[in-house]
C-alpha positions as CSV (number, residue, x, y, z in Angstrom):
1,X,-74.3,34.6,170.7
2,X,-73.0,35.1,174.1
3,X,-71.1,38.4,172.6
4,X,-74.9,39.9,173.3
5,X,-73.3,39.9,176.9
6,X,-70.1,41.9,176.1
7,X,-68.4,44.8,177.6
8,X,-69.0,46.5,173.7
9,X,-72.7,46.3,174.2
10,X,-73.4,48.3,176.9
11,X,-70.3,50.9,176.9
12,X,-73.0,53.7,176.4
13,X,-74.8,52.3,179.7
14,X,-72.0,52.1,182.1
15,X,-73.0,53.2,185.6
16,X,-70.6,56.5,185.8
17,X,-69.4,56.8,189.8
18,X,-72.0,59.4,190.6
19,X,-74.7,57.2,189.4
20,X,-73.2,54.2,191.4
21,X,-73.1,55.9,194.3
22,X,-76.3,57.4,194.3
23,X,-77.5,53.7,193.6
24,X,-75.7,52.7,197.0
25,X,-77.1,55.4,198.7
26,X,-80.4,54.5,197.6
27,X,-80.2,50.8,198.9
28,X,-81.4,50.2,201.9
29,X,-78.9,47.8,204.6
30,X,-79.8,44.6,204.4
31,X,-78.6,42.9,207.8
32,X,-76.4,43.6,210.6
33,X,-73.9,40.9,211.1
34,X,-75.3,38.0,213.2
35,X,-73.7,37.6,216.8
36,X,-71.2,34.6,216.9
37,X,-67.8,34.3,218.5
38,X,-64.9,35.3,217.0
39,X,-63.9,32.0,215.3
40,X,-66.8,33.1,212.9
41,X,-65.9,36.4,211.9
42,X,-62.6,38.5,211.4
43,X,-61.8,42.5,210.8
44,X,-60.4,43.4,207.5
45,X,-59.2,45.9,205.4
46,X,-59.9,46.6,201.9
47,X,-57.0,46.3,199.6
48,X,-58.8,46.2,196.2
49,X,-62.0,44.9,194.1
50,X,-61.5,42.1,191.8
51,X,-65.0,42.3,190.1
52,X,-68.7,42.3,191.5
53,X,-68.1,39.9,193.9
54,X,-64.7,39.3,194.4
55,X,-62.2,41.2,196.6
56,X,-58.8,41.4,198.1
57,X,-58.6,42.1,201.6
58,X,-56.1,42.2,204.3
59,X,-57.2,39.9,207.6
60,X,-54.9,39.4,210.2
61,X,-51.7,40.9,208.5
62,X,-52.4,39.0,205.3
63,X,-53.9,39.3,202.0
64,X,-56.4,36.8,201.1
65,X,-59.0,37.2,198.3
66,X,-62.3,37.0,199.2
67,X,-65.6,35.7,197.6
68,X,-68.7,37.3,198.8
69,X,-70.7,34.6,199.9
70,X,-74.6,33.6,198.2
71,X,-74.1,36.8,195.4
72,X,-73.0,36.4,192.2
73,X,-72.6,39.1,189.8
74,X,-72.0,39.3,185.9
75,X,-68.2,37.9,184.9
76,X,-66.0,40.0,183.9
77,X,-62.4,38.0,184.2
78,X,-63.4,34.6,183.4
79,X,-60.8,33.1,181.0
80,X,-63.3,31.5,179.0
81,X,-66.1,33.7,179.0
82,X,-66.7,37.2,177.8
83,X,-67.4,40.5,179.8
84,X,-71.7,40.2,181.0
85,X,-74.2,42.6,181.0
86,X,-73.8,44.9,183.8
87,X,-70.7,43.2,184.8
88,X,-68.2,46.2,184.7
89,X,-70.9,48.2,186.6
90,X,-70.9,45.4,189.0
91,X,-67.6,46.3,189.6
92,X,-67.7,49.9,189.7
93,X,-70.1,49.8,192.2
94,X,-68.6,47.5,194.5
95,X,-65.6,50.0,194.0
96,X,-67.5,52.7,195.6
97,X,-68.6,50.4,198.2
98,X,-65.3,49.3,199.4
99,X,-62.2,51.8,198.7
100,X,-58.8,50.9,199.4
101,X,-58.5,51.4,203.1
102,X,-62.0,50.3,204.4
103,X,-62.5,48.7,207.4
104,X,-64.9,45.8,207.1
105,X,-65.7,43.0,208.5
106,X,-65.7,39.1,207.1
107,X,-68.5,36.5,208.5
108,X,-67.7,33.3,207.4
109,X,-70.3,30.1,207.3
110,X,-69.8,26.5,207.6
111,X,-67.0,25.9,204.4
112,X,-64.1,29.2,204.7
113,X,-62.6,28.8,201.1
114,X,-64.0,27.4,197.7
115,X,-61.7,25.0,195.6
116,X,-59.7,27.4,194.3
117,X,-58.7,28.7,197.9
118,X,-60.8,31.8,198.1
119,X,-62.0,32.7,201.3
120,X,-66.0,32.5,201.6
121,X,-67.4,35.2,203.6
122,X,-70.7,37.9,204.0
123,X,-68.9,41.3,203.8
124,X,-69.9,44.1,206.1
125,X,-69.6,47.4,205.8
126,X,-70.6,49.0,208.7
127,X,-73.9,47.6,209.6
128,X,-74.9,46.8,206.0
129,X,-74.2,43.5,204.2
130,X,-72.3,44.3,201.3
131,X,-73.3,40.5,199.1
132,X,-77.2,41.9,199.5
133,X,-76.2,45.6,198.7
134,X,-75.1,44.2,195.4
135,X,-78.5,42.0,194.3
136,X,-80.5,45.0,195.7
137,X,-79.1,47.5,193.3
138,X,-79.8,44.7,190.6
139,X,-76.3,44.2,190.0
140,X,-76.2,40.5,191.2
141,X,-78.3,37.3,191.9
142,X,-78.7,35.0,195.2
143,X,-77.3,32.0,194.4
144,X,-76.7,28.8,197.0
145,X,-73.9,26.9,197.2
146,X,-74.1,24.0,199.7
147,X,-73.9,24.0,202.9
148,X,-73.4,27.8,202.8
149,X,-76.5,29.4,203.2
150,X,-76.0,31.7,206.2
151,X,-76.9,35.2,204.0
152,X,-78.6,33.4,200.7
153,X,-82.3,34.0,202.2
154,X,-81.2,37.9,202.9
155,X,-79.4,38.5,199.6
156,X,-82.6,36.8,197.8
157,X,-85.0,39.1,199.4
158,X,-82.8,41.8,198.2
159,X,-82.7,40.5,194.5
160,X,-86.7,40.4,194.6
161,X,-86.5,44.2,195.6
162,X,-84.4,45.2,192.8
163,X,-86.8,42.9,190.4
164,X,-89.7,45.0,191.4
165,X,-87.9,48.4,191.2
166,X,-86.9,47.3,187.7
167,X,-83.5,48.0,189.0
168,X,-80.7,47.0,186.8
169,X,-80.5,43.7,185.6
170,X,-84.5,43.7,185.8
171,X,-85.4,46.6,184.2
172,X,-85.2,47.9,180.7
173,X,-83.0,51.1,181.2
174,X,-79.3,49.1,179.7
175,X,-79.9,47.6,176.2
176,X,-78.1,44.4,177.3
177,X,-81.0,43.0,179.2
178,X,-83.6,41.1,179.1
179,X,-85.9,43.3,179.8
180,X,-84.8,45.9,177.8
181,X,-84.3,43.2,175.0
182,X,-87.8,41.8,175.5
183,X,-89.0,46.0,174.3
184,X,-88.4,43.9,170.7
185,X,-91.6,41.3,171.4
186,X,-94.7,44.0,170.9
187,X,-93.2,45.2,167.4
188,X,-92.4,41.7,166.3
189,X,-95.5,40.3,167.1
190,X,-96.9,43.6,165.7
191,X,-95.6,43.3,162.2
192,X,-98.3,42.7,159.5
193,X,-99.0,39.9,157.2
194,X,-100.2,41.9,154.2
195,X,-97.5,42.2,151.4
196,X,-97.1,45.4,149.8
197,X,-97.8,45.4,145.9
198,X,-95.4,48.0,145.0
199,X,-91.3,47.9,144.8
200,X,-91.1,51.1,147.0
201,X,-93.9,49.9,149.7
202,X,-91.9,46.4,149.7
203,X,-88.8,48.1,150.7
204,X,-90.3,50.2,153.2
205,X,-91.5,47.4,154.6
206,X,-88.2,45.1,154.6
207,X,-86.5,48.5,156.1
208,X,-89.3,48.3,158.7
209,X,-88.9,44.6,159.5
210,X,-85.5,44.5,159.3
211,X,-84.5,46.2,163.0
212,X,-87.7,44.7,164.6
213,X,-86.2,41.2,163.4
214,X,-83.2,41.9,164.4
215,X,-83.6,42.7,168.0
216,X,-86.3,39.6,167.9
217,X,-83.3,37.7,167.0
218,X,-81.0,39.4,169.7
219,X,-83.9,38.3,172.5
220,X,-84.0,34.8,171.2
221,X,-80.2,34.7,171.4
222,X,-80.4,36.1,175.0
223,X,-82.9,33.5,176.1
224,X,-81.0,30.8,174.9
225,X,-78.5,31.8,177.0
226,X,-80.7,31.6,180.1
227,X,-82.3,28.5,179.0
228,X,-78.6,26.8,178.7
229,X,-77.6,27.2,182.6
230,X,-74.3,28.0,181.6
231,X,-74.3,31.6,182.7
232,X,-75.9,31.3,186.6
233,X,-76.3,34.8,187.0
234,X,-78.9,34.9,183.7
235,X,-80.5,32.3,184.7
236,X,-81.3,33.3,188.2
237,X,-82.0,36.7,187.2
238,X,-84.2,36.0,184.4
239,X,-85.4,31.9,184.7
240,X,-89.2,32.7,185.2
241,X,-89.3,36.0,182.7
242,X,-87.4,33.8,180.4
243,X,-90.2,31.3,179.9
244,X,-92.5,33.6,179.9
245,X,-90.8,35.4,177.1
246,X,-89.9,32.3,174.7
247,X,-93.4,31.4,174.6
248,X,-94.4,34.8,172.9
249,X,-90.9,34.7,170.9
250,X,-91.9,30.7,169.6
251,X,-95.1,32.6,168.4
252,X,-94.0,35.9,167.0
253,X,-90.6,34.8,165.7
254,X,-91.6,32.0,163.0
255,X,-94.2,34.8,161.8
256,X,-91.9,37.4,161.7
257,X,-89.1,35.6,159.7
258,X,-91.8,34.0,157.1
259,X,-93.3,37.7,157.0
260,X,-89.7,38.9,155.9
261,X,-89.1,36.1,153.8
262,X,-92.3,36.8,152.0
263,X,-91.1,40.3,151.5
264,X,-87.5,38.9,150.0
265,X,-90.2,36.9,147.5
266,X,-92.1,39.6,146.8
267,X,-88.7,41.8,146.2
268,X,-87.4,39.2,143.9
269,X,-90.5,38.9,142.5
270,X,-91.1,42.7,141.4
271,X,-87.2,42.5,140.7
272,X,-87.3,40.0,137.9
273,X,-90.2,41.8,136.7
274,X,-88.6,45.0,136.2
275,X,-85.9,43.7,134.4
276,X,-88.5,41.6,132.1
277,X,-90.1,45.1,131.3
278,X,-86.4,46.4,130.9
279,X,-85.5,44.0,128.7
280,X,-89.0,44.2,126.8
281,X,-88.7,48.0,126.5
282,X,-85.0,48.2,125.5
283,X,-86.1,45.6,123.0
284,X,-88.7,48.2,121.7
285,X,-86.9,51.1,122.0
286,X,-84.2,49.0,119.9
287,X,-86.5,48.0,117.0
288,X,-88.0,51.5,117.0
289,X,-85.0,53.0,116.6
290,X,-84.0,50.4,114.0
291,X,-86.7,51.0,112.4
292,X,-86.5,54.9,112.4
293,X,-82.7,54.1,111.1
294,X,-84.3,51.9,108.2
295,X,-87.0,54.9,107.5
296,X,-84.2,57.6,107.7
297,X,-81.9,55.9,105.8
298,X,-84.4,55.4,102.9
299,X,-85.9,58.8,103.0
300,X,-81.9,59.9,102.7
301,X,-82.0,57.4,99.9
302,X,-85.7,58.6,98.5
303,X,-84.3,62.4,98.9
304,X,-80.3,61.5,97.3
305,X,-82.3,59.2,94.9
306,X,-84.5,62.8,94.0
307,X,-82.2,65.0,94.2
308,X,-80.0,62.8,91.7
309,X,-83.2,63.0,89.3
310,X,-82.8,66.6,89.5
311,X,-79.7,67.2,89.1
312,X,-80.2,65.2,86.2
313,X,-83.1,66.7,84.7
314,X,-81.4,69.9,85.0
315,X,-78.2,69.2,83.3
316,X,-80.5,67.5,81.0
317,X,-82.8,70.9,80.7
318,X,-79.8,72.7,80.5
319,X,-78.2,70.5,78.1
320,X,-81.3,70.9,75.6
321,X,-81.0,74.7,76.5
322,X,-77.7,75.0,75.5
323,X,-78.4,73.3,72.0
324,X,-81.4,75.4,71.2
325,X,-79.3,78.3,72.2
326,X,-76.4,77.3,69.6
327,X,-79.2,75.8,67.1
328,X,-81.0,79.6,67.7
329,X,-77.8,81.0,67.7
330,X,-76.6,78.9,64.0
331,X,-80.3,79.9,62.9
332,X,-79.3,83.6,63.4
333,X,-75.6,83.0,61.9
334,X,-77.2,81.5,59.0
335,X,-80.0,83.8,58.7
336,X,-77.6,86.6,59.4
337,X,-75.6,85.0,56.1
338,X,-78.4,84.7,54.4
339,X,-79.6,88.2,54.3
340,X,-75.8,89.0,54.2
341,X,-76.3,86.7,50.8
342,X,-79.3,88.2,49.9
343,X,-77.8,91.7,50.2
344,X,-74.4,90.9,48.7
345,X,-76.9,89.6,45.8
346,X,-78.8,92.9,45.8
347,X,-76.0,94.7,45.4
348,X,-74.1,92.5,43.2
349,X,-77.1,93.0,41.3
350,X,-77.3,96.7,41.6
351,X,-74.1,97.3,40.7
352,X,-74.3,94.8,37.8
353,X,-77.2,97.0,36.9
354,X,-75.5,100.5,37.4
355,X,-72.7,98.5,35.1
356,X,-74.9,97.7,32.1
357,X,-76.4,101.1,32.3
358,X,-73.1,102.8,32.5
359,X,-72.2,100.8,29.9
360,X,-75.7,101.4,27.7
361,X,-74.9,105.2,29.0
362,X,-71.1,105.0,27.3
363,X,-72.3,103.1,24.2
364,X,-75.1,105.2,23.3
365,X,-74.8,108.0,20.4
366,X,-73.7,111.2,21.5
367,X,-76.2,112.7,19.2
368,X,-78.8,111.0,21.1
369,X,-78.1,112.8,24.0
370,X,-80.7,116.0,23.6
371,X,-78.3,119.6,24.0
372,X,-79.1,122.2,26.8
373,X,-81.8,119.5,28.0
374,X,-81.6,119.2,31.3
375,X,-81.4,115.7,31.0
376,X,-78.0,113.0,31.2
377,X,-77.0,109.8,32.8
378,X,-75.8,109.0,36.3
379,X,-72.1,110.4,35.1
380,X,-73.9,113.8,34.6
381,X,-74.5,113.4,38.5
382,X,-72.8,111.9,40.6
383,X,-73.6,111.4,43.8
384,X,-77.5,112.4,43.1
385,X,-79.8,109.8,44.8
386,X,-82.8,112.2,44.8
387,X,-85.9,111.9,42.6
388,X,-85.4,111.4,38.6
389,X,-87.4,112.4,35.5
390,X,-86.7,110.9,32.7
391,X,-87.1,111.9,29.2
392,X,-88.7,109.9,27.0
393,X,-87.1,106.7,26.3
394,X,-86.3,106.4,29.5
395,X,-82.3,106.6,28.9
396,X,-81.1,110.2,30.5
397,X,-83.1,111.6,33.4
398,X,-82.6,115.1,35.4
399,X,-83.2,115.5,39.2
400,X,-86.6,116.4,39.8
């Protein structure tokens, strides 16, 4: 959790060297160097900043790195922790405070160097004490160290400025604070109990929840920090606000997370019952369409079974239409041979008639046959089919 506090999270809020210097130039000086002899102070000149509250300076023809004395400021080059909130600002500003080249001046207090053989000093730039110039732009925290206390009282009052200015570390303008992390309580504690009905008003809701909890669970993250003491300058920046906040976070958090986790129910819930009406209406829309297969595939039955039938009774029509065409057609034939018969007869008869009267006609006495009559037998004309008038007897005739 203590990657809240890295460089990455406040690259957008980094104090740009106009701002910082604006931010100097807005802080008031804090002390003028108390009177002592010399053995307490010594002239210096800037070589370089470390970080917030660490220097290197040249006193008395030698480099020596210097610790500003009852100020500590966010890390930002400790080998086992990771870059603080505000801590490359720290440095920035401190930057712009002391250039390469300034002349300040070091007051020391009752222990000169710490236990890693920094030298211990208040840092004065001109008539303004550097170490409180820091915790007033809310860039560091008064912090004592035993038996150094000569500027802790002065750099405090500072810190207490910058709190009620809401200047940096105290106020809500760089995401990485507490302040500006505690912005996340009034939504949390804000978020309703009611659970939507619907799937859409459920997930509106979870998308809702979901960066409220989040930055709820950032602030907790943050206060744990300040709670452990492992990070002095969060827990003298923030100790009081932080118990002030954790007792609204022990309230709002619990409800928050079992307001989200009744949402993740309810999500499931309308999940599972989606794919139960899925499933249920696939399994209708299968047997419907089953069933329309079964009803198509018997009217296509029904209609090949029909069809069949009519292709049947019309072969079967057409079958009995051909045979009373050919029994019509032998009825003609053999009517057509029967009058053909029945003519041939006729005339077979006709000409067996014309035969026995030609042969009466040939047989008959020639003295029979009347002279200068008229009258004679079919030899007298031939060829005459007209009226007859016979004489009597009925033998010989003459056209009428």
């Amino acid at each position: 959790m203590a990657g809240l506090w890295a460089r990455s999270s406040v690259t957008a809020k980094v104090i740009t060297g106009v701002a910082v210097v604006a931010v100097a130039a807005g802080a008031t000086g804090v002390a003028v160097a108390q009177s002592g002899g010399s053995d307490d102070r010594d002239q210096a000149t800037v070589v370089r900043v470390i970080d917030g509250d660490t220097i290197d300076a040249e006193v008395n023809g030698e480099v020596q790195r210097v610790r500003l004395l009852n100020v500590d400021t966010p890390e930002t080059k400790h080998p086992e922790k990771p870059v603080q909130c505000l801590g490359p600002e720290a440095t920035a500003f401190l930057e712009e405070l002391l250039a390469p080249g300034e002349e300040i001046d070091l007051v020391y207090d009752v222990e000169r160097t710490d236990r890693y053989d920094r030298t211990l000093a208040g840092v004065y730039k001109g008539d303004s004490l550097v170490n409180a110039d820091l915790a007033e732009a809310g860039l560091g925290v008064a912090v004592l160290y035993e038996p150094n206390d000569r500027f802790y009282s002065e750099v405090l009052e500072a810190q207490e400025r910058a709190e009620e200015a809401g200047e940096g570390l105290h106020g809500p303008a760089v995401e990485c604070t507490i302040p500006a992390l505690a912005e996340a309580l009034p939504p949390l504690e804000d978020l309703p109990a009611a659970i939507p009905a619907d799937a859409a008003g459920v997930a509106a809701a979870l998308a809702a929840a979901a960066p409220v909890i989040a930055a709820g669970e950032a602030l907790g993250s943050a206060l744990d920090l300040v709670e452990s003491g492992s990070h002095v300058v969060l827990s003298k920046a923030y100790g009081d606000l932080a118990l002030t906040l954790r007792k609204r976070s022990d309230v709002a958090w619990p409800a928050a997370v079992a307001y989200q986790q009744d949402l993740l129910a309810k999500e499931a819930e309308l999940v599972e019952a989606a794919r139960v009406a899925a499933e249920q209406k696939a399994a209708e829309e299968k047997l419907a369409a089953e069933k329309a297969a079964a009803e198509k595939k018997a009217a296509e039955e029904r209609e090949a079974a029909e069809q069949k039938a009519a292709e049947e009774r019309a072969a079967e029509e057409a079958r009995q239409a051909e045979q009373a065409r050919e029994a019509e057609a032998e009825r003609q034939q053999a009517e057509a041979e029967r009058q053909a018969d029945r003519a041939r007869e006729q005339e077979e008869a006709r000409q067996a008639e014309r035969n026995r009267s030609n042969e009466r006609q040939q047989e008959a006495p020639r003295r029979q046959q009347p002279s200068n009559s008229g009258y004679g037998t079919d030899a007298d004309f031939p060829g005459y089919t007209g009226p007859r008038c016979y004489a009597p007897g009925g033998q010989f005739y003459k056209p009428c």
